[in-house]
Every structure is written in structure tokens, then in C-alpha cells.
C-alpha positions as CSV (number, residue, x, y, z in Angstrom):
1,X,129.5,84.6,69.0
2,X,126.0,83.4,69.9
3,X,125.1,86.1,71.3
4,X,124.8,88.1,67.8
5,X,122.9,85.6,66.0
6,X,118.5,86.0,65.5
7,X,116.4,83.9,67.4
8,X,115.7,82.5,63.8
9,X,119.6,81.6,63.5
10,X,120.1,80.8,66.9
11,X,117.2,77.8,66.6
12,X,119.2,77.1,63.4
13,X,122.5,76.4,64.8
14,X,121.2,74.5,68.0
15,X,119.7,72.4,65.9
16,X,123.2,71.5,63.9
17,X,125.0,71.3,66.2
18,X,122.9,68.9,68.2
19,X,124.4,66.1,65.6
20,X,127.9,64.3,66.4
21,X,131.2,66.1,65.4
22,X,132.0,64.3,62.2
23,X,128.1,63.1,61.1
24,X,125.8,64.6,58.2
25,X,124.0,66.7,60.4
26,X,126.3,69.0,61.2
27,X,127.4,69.7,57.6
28,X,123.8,69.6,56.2
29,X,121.5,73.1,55.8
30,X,118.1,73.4,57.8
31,X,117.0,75.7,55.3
32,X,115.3,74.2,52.5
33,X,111.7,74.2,50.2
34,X,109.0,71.4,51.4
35,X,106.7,70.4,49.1
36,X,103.5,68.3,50.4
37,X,102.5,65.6,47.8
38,X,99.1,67.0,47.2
39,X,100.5,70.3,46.1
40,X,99.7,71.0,42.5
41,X,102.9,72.3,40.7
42,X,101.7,75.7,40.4
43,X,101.8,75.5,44.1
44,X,104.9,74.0,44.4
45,X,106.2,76.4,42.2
46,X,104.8,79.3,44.3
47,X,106.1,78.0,47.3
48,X,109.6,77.9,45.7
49,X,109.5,81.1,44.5
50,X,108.4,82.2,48.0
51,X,111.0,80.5,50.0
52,X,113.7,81.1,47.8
53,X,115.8,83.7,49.9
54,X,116.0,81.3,52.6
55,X,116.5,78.0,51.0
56,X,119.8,76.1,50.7
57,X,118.8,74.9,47.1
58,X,115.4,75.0,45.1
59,X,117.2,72.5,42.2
60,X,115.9,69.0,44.5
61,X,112.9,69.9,46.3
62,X,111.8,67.4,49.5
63,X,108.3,66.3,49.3
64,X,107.2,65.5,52.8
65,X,103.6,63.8,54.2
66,X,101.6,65.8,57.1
67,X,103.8,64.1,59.3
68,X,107.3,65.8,57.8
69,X,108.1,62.4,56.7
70,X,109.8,62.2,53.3
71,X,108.0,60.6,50.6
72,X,109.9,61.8,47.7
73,X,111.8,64.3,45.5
74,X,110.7,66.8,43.0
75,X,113.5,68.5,40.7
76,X,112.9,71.9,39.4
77,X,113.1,70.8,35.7
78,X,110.1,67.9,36.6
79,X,108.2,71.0,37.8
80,X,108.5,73.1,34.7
81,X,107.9,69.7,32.5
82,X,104.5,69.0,34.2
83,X,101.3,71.1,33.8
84,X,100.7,73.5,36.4
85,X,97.2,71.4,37.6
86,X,99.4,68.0,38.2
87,X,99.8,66.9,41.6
88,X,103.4,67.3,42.9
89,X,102.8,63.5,44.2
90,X,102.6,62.2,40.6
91,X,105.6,63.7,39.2
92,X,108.0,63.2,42.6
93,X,110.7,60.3,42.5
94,X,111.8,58.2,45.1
95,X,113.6,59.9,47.4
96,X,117.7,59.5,47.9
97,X,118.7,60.7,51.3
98,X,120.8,60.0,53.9
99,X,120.6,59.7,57.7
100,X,121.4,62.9,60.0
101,X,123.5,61.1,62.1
102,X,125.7,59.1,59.2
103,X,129.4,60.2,58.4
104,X,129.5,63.0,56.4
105,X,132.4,62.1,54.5
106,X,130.6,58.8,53.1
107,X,127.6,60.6,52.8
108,X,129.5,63.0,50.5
109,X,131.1,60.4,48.4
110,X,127.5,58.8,48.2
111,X,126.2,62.5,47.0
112,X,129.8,63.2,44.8
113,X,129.2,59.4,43.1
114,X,126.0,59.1,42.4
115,X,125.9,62.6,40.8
116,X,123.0,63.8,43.3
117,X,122.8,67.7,43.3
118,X,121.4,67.2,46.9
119,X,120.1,64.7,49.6
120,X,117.9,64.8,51.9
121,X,118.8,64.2,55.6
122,X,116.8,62.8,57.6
123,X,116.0,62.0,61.3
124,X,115.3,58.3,62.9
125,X,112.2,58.7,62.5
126,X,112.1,59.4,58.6
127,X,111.5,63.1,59.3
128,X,112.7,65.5,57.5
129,X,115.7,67.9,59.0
130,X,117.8,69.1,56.6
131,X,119.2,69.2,52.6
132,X,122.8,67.9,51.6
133,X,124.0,69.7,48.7
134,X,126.4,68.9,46.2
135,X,128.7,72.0,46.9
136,X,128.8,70.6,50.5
137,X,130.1,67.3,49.6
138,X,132.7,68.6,47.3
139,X,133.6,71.1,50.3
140,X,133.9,67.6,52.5
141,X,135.7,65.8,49.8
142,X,138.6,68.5,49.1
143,X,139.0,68.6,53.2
144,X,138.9,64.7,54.0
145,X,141.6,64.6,50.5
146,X,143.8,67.3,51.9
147,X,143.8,65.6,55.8
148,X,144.5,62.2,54.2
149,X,147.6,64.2,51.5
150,X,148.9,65.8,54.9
151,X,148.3,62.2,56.8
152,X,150.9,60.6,53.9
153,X,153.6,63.3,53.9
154,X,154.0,63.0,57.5
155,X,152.8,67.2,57.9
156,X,149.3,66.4,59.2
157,X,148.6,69.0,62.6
158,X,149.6,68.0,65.9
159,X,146.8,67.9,68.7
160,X,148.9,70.4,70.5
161,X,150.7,73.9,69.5
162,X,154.0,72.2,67.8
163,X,156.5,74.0,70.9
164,X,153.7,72.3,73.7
165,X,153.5,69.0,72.1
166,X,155.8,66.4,73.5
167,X,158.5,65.3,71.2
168,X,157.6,62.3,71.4
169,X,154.0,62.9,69.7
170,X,156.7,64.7,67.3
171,X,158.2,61.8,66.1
172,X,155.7,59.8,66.0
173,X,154.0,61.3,63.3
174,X,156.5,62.1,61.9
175,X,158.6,58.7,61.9
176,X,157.9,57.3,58.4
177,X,159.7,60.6,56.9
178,X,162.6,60.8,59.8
179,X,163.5,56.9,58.8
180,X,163.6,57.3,55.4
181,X,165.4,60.3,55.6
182,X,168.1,59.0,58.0
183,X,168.7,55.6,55.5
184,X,169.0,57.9,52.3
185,X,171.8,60.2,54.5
186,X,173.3,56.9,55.2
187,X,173.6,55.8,51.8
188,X,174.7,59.2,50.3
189,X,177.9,58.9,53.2
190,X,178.6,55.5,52.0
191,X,178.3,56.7,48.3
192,X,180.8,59.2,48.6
């Protein structure tokens, strides 16, 4: 499967999936607009436009220092408020973000709660790797729900194929159900 992807994607998805399993940076894009501080909004506006094929979002734009550091966040309705001479640093807002290697189910309720169209992610060092979005959460959310619905009702997947698993893993996942089962059967029989 590798094998087929660019050099361009291939970077991409070394970089993902150098994150843990369940964390933020593994759900997150790579792809996204940067914005420098001393970029005047006609600039910023430019560079949008530019990058806009390749960007995960252009609705929460990162603003990052020389160093890829974030120092804020620009939204696309701030840059079409502003005059196109203002500096991208006066109109940007602190920035929300979370880090690459949190969970990415809390960083999705964080996104989901706080009605963020995106975060950013960054690394340890307050760099820059990657956009959240808010499609991405809900993706998370409606996964982490339907594992937890499945959990309850006693059908969440085995480890194994269900004819390899020992029937002892069987039951007990499947226990609450089987026992509660079992006493309702006993008191239909001593009903009728």
C-alpha cells in the first residue's frame, strides 16, 4: 500500500503515523495554511488562495513565528473584516490547540464543546504539526459512541475471529446479557 503513494504522501503518512495508536496526531491533517504574523492580510489572503488545493481547512488559519511556533489564529471572516494593509499579527487571536500526542477522543470533545471549527496540534516543542478539524472530531465522536453503545449491549468485537476466540473470552463479554437472560427464562418457567 505504500508502495503507491508520492514521495509528497509518503512524508505525509510517516509523519502520522509516528504518533501513538489512539493520540491526536494520528487523526489530525499535515496539510494546512501557515500564516507568519507579519503577513499583511492581502498576503495572508494570497497565501490562502494559493494553498487551498492542499489544505485540510482555510476557515482557522495557524499563525506561526520563524521558528513554526504557534502564536495565534486567524479566521477567514477576521481576514475579510480587516483592511488588506493590516498585519495578520494584529488581527490573530490566541491560539486554541491541542498537543500531538493527547487522546484524540478528548481532544475531539474539547473541539465538539467548545464549538472550534479546528485546532491546532502541536508538537512538545510548541511547533506546529498539524490542523484538527471539526469534521474529524465528529468522525471520532460517532466512533468512540458506537464502541461504548456496542460495549453496553454486550456485541462489542472480540480480539479474535468469533470461531478462534476461546469461549471463555466469549462469555466474558458477553456475561451481563447471558445472566440476565438466564434469570428472565427462569422466571417465565416459574410464571407459567
Amino acid at each position: 500500500l505504500m508502495a503507491g503513494l508520492s514521495p509528497e504522501e509518503l512524508e505525509l503518512t510517516g509523519i502520522v503515523l509516528g504518533y501513538p495508536e489512539d493520540s491526536i496526531g494520528r487523526r489530525m491533517s499535515p496539510e494546512f495554511v501557515r500564516l507568519h504574523p507579519n503577513f499583511t492580510v492581502s498576503e495572508a489572503i494570497a497565501t490562502a488562495r494559493r494553498e487551498l488545493d492542499n489544505a485540510e481547512t482555510i476557515y482557522t488559519l495557524p499563525v506561526v513565528s520563524d521558528q513554526r511556533k504557534l502564536v495565534g489564529i486567524v479566521s477567514l471572516r477576521d481576514l475579510m473584516r480587516a483592511t488588506d494593509d493590516t498585519l495578520v499579527g494584529a488581527i490573530m487571536s490566541r491560539p486554541e490547540y491541542v498537543s500531538a500526542t493527547d487522546s484524540a477522543e478528548l481532544a475531539a470533545r474539547r473541539c465538539a464543546d467548545q464549538r472550534h471549527l479546528a485546532l491546532a496540534v502541536v508538537d512538545a516543542e510548541s511547533r506546529l504539526v498539524g490542523i484538527f478539524t471539526v469534521d474529524d472530531a465528529l468522525a471520532i465522536l460517532e466512533e468512540e459512541d458506537s464502541e461504548d453503545h456496542a460495549r453496553i449491549a454486550g456485541t462489542e468485537p472480540l480480539r479474535h475471529p468469533y470461531l478462534a476466540a476461546p469461549i471463555l473470552s466469549i462469555v466474558r463479554s458477553r456475561i451481563v446479557w447471558l445472566l440476565v437472560l438466564a434469570i428472565g427464562a427462569t422466571l417465565t418457567v416459574q410464571v407459567l
